[in-house]
C-alpha positions in Angstrom: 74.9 -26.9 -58.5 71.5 -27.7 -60.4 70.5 -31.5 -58.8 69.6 -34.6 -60.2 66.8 -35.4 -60.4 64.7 -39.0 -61.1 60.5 -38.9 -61.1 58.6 -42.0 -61.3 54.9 -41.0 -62.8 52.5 -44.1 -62.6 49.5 -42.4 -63.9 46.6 -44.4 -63.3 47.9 -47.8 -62.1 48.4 -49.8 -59.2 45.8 -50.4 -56.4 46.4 -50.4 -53.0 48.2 -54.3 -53.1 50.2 -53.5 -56.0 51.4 -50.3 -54.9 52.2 -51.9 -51.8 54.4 -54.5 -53.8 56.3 -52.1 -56.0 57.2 -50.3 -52.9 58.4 -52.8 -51.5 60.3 -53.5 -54.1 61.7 -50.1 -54.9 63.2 -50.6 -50.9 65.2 -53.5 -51.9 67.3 -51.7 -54.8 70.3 -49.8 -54.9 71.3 -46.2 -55.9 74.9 -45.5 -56.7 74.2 -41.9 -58.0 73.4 -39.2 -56.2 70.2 -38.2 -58.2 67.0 -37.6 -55.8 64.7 -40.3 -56.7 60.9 -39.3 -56.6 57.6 -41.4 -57.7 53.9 -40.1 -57.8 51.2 -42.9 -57.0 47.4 -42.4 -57.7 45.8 -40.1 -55.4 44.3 -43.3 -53.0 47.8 -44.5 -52.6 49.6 -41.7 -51.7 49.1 -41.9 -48.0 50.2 -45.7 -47.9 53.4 -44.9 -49.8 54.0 -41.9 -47.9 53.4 -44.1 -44.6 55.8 -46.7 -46.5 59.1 -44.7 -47.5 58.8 -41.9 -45.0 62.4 -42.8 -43.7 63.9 -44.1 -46.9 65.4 -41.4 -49.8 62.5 -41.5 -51.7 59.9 -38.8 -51.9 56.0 -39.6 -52.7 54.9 -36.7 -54.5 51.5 -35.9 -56.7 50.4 -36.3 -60.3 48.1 -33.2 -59.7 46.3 -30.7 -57.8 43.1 -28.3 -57.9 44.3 -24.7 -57.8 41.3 -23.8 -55.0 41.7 -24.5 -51.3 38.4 -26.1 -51.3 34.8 -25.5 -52.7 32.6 -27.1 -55.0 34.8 -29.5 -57.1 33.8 -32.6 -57.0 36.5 -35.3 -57.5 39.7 -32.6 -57.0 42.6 -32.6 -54.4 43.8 -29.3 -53.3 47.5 -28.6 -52.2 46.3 -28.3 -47.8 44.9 -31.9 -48.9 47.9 -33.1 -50.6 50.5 -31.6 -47.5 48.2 -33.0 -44.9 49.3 -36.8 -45.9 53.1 -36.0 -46.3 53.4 -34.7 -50.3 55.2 -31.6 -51.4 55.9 -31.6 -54.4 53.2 -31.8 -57.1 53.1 -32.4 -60.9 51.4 -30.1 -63.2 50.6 -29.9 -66.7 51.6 -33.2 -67.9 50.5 -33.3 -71.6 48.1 -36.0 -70.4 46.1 -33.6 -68.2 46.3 -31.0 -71.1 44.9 -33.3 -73.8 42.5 -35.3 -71.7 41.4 -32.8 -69.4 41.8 -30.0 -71.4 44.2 -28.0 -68.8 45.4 -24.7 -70.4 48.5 -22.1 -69.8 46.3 -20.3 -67.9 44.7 -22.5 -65.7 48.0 -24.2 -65.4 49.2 -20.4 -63.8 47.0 -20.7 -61.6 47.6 -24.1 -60.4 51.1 -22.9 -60.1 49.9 -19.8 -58.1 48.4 -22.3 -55.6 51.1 -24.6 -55.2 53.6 -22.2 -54.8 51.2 -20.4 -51.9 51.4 -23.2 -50.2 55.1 -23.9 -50.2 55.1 -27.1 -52.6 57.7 -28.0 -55.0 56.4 -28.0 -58.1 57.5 -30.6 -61.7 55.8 -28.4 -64.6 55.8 -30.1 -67.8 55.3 -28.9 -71.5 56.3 -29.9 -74.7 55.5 -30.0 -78.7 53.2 -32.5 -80.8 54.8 -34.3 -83.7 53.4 -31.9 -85.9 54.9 -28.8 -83.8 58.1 -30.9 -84.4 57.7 -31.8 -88.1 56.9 -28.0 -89.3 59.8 -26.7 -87.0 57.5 -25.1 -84.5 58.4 -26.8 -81.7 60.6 -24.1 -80.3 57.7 -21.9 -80.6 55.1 -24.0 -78.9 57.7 -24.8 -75.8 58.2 -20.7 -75.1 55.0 -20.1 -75.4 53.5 -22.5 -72.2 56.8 -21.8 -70.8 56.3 -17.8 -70.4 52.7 -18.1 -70.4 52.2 -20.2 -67.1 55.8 -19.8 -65.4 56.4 -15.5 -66.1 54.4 -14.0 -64.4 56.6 -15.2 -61.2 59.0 -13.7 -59.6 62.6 -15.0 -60.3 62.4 -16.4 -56.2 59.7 -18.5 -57.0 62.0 -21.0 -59.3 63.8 -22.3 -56.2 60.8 -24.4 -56.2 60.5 -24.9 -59.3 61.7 -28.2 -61.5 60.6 -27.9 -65.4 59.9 -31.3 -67.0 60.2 -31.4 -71.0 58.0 -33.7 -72.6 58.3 -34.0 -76.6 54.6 -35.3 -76.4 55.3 -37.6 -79.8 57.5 -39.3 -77.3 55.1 -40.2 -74.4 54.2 -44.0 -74.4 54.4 -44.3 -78.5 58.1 -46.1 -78.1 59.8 -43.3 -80.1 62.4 -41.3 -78.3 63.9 -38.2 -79.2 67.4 -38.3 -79.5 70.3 -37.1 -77.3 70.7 -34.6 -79.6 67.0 -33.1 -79.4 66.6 -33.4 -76.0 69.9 -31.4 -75.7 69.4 -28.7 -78.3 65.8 -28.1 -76.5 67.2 -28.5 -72.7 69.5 -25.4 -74.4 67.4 -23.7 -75.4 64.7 -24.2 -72.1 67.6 -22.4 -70.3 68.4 -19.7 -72.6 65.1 -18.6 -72.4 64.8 -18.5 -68.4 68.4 -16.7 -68.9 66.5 -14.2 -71.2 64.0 -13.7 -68.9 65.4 -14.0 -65.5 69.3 -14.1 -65.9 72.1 -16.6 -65.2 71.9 -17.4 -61.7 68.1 -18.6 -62.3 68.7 -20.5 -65.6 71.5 -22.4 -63.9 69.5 -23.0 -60.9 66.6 -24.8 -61.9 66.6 -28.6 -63.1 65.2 -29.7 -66.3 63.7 -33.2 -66.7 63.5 -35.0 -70.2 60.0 -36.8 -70.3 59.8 -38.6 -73.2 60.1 -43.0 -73.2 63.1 -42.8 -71.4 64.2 -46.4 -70.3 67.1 -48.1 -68.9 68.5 -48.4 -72.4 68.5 -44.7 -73.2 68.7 -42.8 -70.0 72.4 -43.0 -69.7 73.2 -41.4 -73.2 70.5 -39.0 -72.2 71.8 -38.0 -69.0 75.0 -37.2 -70.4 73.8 -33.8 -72.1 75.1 -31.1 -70.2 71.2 -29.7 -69.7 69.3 -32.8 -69.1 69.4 -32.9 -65.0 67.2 -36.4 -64.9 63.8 -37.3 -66.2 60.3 -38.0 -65.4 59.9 -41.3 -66.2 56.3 -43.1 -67.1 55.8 -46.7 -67.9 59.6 -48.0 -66.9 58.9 -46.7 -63.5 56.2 -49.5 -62.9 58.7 -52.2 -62.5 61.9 -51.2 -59.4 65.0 -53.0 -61.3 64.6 -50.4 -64.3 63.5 -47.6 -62.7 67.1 -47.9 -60.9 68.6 -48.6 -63.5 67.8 -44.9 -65.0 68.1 -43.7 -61.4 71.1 -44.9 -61.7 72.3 -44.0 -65.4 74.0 -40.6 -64.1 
C-alpha cells in the first residue's frame, strides 16, 4: 500500500529562534491520520531540528543537494554532508530551483544519481507553467522532466523515490488547481510509470500534489484516489494548519 505522505517545505525562512519556536510548536499538535509527516528547514537549521524531533514522528529532511561528493562549489551541500547531521531524504527540482537557479532535467539526473548512491529518499518535483496549462501542453511538459531525469533508473530505484507534482501557476499565487486537475494528472503521473515500468512500480510510489494546498483544500484533495499527500509551502510555517492538512486524510 502506497503511504501518505505530508512535506512541510519552508524555503528560505526562519532563523535559528524561529525555527526553534515552530518546532516547538509542531511537538504540541496532534495527528489522527496515519500520513508520515515530514518538514525541510534552511540548510543552518537542519541540525537543530534534527537534534529537536529526533524521537518524535517527524522527519527533518532537505530542500536540496549538490550532486558531487565534494570539490570546488562554493556555497553547496552534498548528500555525505546532508546524512552526517541526521537527513535522508532530500528534495529536488522544486520549480523554485529550476526558475531561479536554472536546474535542468539533466542536472536534476544527476542529482538523482547522487542521492540515490548514497541511499537517500528522494521528493522530485515537476510540473507545468500556466501557459503549458492554457495551450493544453501540460501533459507534455510533465512526461517530458518525468522520463528525462527519473528513466534512466532502474525500476528498484523508485522504492526510494516519492514524486511531488507541482502545477507551478499554483505555487504561492493563491490559485489552486482543482480536485479534478490534480486527479486527472496524478492519473496520468502513474499511467506513465505503468508504461514505463509496469503495475507493481506505478502502485508503489507516492505522488504529492504541490500546489497552495491549505487546510481548506487539502481534504477534498486528498480524497482523489492518486493524490498520496502533498508538499506543502507557505501553510507549513504556522503548526495548527500544517496539521490540519496532515490531518485531512
Amino acid at each position: 500500500m502506497r503511504k501518505q505522505i505530508v512535506a512541510g517545505n519552508w524555503k528560505m525562512n526562519n532563523d535559528l529562534a524561529q525555527t526553534q519556536a515552530l518546532l516547538t510548536d509542531l511537538q504540541k499538535q496532534t495527528q489522527t491520520s496515519n500520513a508520515e509527516v515530514m518538514i525541510a528547514p534552511a540548510f543552518t537549521n537542519l541540525y537543530q531540528a534534527f537534534e529537536t524531533l529526533k524521537h518524535s514522528n517527524i522527519e527533518v529532511i532537505a530542500q536540496n543537494m549538490h550532486f558531487a561528493e565534494s570539490g570546488a562549489y562554493t556555497g553547496e551541500v552534498s548528500a555525505n554532508m546532508l546524512k552526517s547531521v541526521g537527513i535522508n531524504t532530500v528534495i529536488l527540482g522544486h520549480s523554485e530551483r529550476r526558475e531561479y537557479f536554472n536546474e535542468t532535467d539533466e542536472s536534476l539526473a544527476k542529482k538523482v544519481d547522487a542521492a540515490l548512491e548514497k541511499e537517500m529518499q528522494i521528493i522530485f518535483c515537476f510540473g507545468e507553467q500556466l501557459a503549458d496549462r492554457k495551450s493544453g501542453n501540460h501533459e507534455n511538459i510533465v512526461e517530458g522532466q518525468i522520463r528525462k531525469a527519473l528513466f534512466h533508473l532502474e525500476a528498484s530505484s523508485f522504492q526510494n523515490i516519492i514524486l511531488a507534482y507541482e502545477p507551478v501557476w499554483a505555487i504561492g499565487t493563491g490559485e489552486t488547481a482543482t480536485p479534478e486537475q490534480a486527479q486527472d494528472m496524478h492519473a496520468f503521473i502513474r499511467q506513465t510509470l505503468e508504461d514505463k515500468y509496469g503495475s507493481d512500480v506505478a502502485n508503489l510510489v507516492s505522488i504529492l500534489y504541490g500546489g497552495s494546498c491549505k487546510p481548506s483544500n487539502a481534504k477534498e484533495i486528498f480524497s482523489n484516489p492518486d493524490v498520496d499527500g502533498g508538499l506543502i509551502g507557505g501553510a507549513s510555517l504556522n503548526a495548527e494548519d500544517f496539521y490540519a492538512i496532515v490531518n485531512a486524510f
